[in-house]
N, C-alpha and C positions, 0 to 999 in steps of 0.2 A: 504494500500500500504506500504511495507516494505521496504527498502533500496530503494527508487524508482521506485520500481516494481512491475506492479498490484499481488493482491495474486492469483487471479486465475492462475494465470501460473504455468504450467505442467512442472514439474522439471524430472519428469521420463521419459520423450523420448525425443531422442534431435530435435534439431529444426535446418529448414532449414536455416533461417536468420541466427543465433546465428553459425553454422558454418563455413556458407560464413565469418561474420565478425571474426571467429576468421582466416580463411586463409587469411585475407587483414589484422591482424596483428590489429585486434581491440580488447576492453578490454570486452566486454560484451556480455560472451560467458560462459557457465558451463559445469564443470568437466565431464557430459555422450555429448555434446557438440563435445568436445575437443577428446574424446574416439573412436568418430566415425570419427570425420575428421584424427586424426593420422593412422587410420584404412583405410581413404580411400588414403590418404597420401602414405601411404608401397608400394600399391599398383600403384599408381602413382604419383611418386617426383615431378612433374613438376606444379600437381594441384593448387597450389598456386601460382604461374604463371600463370597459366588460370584465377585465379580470379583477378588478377592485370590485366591482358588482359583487360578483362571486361570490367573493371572500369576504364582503358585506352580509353580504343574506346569509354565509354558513356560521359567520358569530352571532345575530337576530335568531338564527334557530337555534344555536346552541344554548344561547339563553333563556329562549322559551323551553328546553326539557329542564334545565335546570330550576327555573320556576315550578315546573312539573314535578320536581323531584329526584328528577334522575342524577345520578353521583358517578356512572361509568360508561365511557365512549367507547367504539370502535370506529374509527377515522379510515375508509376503505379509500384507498387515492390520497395519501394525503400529501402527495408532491414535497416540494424542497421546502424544510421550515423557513417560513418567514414570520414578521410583526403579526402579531394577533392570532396565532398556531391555538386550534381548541384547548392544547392544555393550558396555557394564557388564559385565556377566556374562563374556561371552568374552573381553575384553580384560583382563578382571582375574586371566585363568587366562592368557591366550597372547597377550601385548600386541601381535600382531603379525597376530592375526588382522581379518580382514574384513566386514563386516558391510554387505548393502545392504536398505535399508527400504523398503515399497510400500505406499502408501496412495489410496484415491479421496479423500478426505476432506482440500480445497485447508485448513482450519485442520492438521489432522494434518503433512499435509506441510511449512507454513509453520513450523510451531513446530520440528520435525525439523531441516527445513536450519539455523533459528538455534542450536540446542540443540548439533548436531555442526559448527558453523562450526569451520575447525582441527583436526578430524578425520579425517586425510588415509584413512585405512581405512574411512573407514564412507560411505556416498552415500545419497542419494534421489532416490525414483522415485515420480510420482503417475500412477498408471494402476489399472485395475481389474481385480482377477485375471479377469474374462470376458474378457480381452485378453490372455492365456498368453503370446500370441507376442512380444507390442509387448513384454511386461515380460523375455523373455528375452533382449530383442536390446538392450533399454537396459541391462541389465544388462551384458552384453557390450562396450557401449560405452563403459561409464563407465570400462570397465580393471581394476575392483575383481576380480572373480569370473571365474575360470577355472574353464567348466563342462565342461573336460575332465579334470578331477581332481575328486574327491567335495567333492559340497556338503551343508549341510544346508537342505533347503528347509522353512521354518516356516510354518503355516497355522493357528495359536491363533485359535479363536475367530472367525472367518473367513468360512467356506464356507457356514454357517450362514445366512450374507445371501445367496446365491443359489439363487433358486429351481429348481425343478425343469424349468421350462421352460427354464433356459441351460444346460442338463444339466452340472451339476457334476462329474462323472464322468468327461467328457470333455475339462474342463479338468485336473483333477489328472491325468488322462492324459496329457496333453500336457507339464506341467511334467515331471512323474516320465521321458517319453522322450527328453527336453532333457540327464537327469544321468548323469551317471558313474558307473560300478558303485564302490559303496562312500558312495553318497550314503545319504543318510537324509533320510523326510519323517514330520514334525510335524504331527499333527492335533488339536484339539480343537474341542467341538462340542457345541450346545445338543440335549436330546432329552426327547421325553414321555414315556419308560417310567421305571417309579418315581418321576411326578411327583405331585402333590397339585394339586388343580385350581385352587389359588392362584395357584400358580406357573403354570400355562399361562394362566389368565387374562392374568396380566402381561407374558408372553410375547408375548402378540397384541397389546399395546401397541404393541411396535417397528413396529407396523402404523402408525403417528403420525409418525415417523421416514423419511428417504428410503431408508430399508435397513431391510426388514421382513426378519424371523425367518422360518425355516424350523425346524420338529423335524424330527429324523429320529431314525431306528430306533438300536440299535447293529451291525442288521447292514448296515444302509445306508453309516454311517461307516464299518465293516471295510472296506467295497468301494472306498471310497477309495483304499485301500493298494496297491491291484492284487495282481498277483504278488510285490509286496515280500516280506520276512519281516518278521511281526511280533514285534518287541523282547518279553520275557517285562514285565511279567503278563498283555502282549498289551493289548484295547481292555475300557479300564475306566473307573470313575466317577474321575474328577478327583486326589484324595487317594489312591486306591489304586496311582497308577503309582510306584514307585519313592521311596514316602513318606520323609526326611530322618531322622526318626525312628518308633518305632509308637504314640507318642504323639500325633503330629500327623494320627494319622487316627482320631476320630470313631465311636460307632455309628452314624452314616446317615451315610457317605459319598454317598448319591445325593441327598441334599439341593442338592447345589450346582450339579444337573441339567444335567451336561454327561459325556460319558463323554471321554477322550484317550487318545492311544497315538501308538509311534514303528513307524517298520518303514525298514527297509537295503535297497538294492538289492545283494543280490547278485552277482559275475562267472556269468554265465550257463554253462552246464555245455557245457563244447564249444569 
């Protein structure tokens, strides 16, 4: 491991994580990295805005489970830590709460373990959410999460790199029949309805990347949910979940072209 960073990392193609963090304004990101996001950048100014959106709305949910109660995260995607990383957020409301992190992306996870070295609550895990089972059994092993009492399971920005041939449906299936009644799952998600053809241009970029983009519908993303209940204002564009203030939303909330929503699993009637 050289500066940090395992050697097997691909320095010749850039990488999805490694560009989200350079548009959220973080340091660990390289030069074909940075080549591709200012390329997707040209093309639409506003992109880096959408990644603050993002990561806007997955602290606004984080703190609606914690309102709820919830004390233990699983963060599926959690890219390169940057400012406001869920265990921030959750530990600065219930210093006692848990947090474990999953990423495929060997920088994402590198920088993670050093970032929470001394963080006896929080873990990492590099596996691929098309691997449900692996991530819930390392979860389990590390000691952190007890998935017999409610979790929040977080999926920001995520799901979106599997395509429809790994049938995504069938992994949030999976995850969702792993939790506790009273759990809560986090989704947000890139999509083409209300988009401008700029924007899915740039979209099809991520095709250059070893994690291509998928759009989906927003009735495709409800279906995620399963039988959950979905949380009120329900699956909406980005800024419209449960905005901080009604200042901070915008005439074109779909500009930021992703819709999010939270939904509870229920105690089942019976």
């Amino acid at each position: 491991m050289a500066d940090g960073l395992p050697t097997e990392i691909d320095l010749s193609r850039p990488s999805a994580a490694r560009v989200y963090d350079y548009f959220l304004g973080g340091a660990h990101n390289f030069e074909i990295d940075r080549q591709l996001a200012e390329q997707i950048a040209s093309m639409t100014p506003n992109l880096a805005a959408t990644m603050r959106a993002g990561r806007e709305f997955l602290r606004r949910a984080v703190r609606a489970l914690l309102d709820a109660g919830i004390d233990q995260f699983l963060d599926i995607g959690s890219g390169i830590p940057t400012v406001g990383n869920v265990h921030e957020v959750a530990q600065a409301a219930n210093p006692k709460a848990r947090v474990v992190y999953v990423d495929i992306d060997p920088v994402a996870v590198a920088h993670s373990r050093e970032l929470l070295a001394g963080n006896d609550l929080t873990g990492v895990i590099h596996a691929d959410l098309r691997q449900p089972e692996a991530i819930l059994a390392a979860s389990r092993s590390m000691g952190l999460l007890d998935l017999d009492r409610p979790v929040g399971i977080l999926l920001a920005g995520v799901v979106h790199f599997v395509p429809d041939a790994d049938r995504p449906a069938d992994l949030l299936a999976t995850l969702r029949a792993a939790a506790a009644p009273g759990s809560f799952l986090v989704v947000s998600h890139s999509t083409f309805e209300d988009q401008p053809q700029e924007m899915l241009d740039a979209q099809r970029l991520s095709a250059r990347t070893a994690t291509e983009i998928t759009l989906r519908s927003r009735a495709e993303i409800t279906g995620f949910f399963g039988d959950w209940t979905i949380l009120e204002p329900g699956v909406v564009h980005m800024p419209l979940w449960r905005p901080d203030s009604p200042s901070d939303v915008d005439a074109h909330p779909e500009r930021f072209g992703a819709f999010g929503g939270v939904a509870r699993y229920d105690q089942p009637a019976g």
